[in-house]
VOPASE-985387 format. One record per residue: residue in three letters; x, y, z of N, C-alpha, C, O, CB in turn. Coordinates in steps of 0.05 Angstrom, whole numbers, padded with zeros to 5 digits, always signed. Each point is the difference from the previous one (the first is absolute). Last residue first. Glycine has a CB too. Layout:
N
ALAXYZXYZXYZXYZXYZ
...
This chain:
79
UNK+00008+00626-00016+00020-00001-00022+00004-00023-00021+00017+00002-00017+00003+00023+00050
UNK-00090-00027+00041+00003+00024-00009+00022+00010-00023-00007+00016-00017-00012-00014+00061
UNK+00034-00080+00036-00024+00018-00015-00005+00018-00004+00002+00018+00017-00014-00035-00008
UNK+00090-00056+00020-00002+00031-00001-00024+00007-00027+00003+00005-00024+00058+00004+00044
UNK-00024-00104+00033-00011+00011-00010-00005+00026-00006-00024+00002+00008+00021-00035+00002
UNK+00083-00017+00054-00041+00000-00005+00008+00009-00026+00023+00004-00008-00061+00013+00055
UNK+00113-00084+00008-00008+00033-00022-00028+00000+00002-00015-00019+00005+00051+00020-00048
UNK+00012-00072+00090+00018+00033+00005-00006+00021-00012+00008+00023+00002+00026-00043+00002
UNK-00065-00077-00008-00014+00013+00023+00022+00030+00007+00000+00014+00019-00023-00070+00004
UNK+00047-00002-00102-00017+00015-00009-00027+00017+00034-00018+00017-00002+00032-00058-00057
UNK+00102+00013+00047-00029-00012+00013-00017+00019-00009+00003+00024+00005+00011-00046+00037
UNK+00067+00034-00105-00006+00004+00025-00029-00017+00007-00017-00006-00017+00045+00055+00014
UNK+00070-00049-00077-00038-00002+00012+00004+00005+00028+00021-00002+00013-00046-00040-00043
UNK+00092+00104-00031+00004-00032+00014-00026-00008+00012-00011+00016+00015+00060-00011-00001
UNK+00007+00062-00091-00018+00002+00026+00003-00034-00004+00010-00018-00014-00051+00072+00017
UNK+00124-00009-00036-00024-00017-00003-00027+00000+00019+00004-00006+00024+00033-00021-00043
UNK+00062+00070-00020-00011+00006+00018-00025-00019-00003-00005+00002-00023+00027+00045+00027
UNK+00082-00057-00033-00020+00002-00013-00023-00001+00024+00002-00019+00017+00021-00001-00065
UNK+00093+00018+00025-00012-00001+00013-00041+00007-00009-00002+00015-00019+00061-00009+00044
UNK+00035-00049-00066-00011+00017+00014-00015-00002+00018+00000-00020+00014+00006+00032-00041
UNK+00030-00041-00078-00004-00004+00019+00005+00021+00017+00012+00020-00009-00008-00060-00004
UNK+00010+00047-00082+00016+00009+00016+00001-00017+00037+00020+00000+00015-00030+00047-00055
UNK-00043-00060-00040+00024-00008-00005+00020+00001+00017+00019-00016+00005-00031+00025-00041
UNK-00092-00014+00023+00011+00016+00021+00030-00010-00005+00005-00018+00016-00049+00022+00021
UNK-00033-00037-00097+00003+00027+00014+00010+00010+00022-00012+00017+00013-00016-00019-00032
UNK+00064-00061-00053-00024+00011-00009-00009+00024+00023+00007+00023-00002-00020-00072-00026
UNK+00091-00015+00050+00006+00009-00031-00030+00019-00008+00007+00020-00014+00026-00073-00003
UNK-00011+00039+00126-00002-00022-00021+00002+00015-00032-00001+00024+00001-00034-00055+00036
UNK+00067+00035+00084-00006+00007-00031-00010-00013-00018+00005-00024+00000+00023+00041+00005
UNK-00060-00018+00099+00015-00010-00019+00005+00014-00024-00020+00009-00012+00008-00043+00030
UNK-00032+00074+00068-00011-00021-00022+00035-00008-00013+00019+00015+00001-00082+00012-00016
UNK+00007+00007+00116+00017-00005-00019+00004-00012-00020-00006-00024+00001+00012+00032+00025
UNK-00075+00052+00041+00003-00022-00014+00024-00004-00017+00001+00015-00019-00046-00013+00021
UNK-00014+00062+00064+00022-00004-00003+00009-00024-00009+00010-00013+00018-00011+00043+00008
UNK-00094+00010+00002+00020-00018+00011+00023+00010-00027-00010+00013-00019-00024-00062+00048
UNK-00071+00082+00009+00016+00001-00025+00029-00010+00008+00008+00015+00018-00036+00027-00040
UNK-00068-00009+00062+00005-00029-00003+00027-00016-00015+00002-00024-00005-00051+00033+00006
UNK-00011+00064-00047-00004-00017+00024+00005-00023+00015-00010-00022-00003-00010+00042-00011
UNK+00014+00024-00091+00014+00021+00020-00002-00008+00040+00009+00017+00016-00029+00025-00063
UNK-00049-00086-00008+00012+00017-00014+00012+00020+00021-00009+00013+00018-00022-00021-00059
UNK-00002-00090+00070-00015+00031-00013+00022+00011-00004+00020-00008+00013-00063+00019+00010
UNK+00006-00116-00010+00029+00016-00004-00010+00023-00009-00015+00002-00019+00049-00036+00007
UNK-00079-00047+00077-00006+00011-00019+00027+00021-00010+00016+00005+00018-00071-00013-00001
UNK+00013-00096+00034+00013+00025-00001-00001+00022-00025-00010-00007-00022+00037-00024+00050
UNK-00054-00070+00005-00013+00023+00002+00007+00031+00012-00008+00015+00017-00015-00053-00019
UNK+00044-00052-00038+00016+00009+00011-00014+00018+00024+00009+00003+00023+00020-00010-00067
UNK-00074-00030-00036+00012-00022+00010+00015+00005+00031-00002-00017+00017+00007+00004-00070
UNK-00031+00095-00010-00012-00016+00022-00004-00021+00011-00015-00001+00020+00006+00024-00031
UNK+00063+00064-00035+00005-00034+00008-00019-00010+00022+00004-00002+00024+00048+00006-00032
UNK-00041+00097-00060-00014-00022+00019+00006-00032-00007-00004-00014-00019-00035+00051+00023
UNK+00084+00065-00044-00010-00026+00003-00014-00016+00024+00015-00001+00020+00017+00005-00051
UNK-00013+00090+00021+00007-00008-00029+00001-00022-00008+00002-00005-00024+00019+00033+00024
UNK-00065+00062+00061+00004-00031-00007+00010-00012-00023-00010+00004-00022-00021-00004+00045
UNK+00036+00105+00023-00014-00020-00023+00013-00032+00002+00023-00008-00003-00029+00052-00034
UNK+00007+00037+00120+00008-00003-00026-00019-00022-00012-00020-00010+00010+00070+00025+00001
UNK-00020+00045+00089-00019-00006-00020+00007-00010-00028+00017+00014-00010-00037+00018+00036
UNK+00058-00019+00088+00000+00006-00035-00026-00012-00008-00015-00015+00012+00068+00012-00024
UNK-00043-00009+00111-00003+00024-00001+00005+00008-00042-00012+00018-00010+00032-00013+00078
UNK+00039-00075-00023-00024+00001+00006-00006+00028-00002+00019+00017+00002-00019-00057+00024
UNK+00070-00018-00053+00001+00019-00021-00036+00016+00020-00015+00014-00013+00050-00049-00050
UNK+00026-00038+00115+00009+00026-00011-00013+00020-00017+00005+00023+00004+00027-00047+00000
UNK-00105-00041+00043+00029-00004-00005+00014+00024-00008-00013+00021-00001+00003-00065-00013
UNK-00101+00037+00013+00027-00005+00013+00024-00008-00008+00000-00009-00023-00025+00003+00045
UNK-00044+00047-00066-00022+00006+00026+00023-00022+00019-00005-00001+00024-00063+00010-00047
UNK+00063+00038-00095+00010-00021+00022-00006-00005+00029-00023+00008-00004+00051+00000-00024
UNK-00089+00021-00064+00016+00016+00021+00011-00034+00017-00010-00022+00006-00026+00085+00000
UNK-00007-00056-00116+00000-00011+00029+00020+00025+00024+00017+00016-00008-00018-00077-00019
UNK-00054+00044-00088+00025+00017+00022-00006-00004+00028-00022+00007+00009+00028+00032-00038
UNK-00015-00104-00062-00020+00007+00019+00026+00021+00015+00023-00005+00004-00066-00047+00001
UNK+00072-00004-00072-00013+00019-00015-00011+00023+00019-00001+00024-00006-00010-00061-00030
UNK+00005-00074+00056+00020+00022-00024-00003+00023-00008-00018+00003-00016+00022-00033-00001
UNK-00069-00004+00099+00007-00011-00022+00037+00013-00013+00013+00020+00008-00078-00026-00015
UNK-00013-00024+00108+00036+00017-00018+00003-00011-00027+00007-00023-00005+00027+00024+00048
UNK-00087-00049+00020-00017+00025-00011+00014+00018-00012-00009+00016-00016-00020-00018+00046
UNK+00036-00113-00028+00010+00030+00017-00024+00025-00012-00018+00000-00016+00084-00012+00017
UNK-00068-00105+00006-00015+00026-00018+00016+00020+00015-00002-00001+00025-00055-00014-00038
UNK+00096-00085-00012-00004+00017+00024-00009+00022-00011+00011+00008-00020+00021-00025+00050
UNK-00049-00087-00073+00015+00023+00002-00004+00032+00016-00021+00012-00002+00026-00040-00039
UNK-00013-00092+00043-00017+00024+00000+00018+00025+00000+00016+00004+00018-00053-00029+00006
């Protein structure tokens, strides 16, 4: 049976705990197996990548948001 959330893609949510608490932003994917969600600009880690020949030759460093417990964001009505 597959899990119904009320958060969609797309949907603008406010954060309500952890570091980014108190922002606002856009959803950019929902994992609801997981039931977590990844918002834009939220949440954002420090990731190391490897070089490779096509897009990043140089390797580095690369900013990534990262999922969060979907009991950390509401809903923001009206926008």
């Amino acid at each position: 049976m597959a899990i119904k959330l009320k958060i969609k893609k797309g949907d603008t949510v406010k954060i309500i705990a952890g570091d980014d608490k108190g922002k606002t932003g856009e959803v950019i994917q929902v994992l609801p197996s997981k039931r977590q969600v990844i918002v834009k600009d939220c949440k954002v880690a420090k990731k190391t990548v490897k070089p490779d020949q096509e897009k990043n030759p140089d390797g580095g460093f690369v900013n990534k948001e990262m999922p969060m417990d979907i009991s950390n964001v509401t809903k923001v009505e009206g926008e």
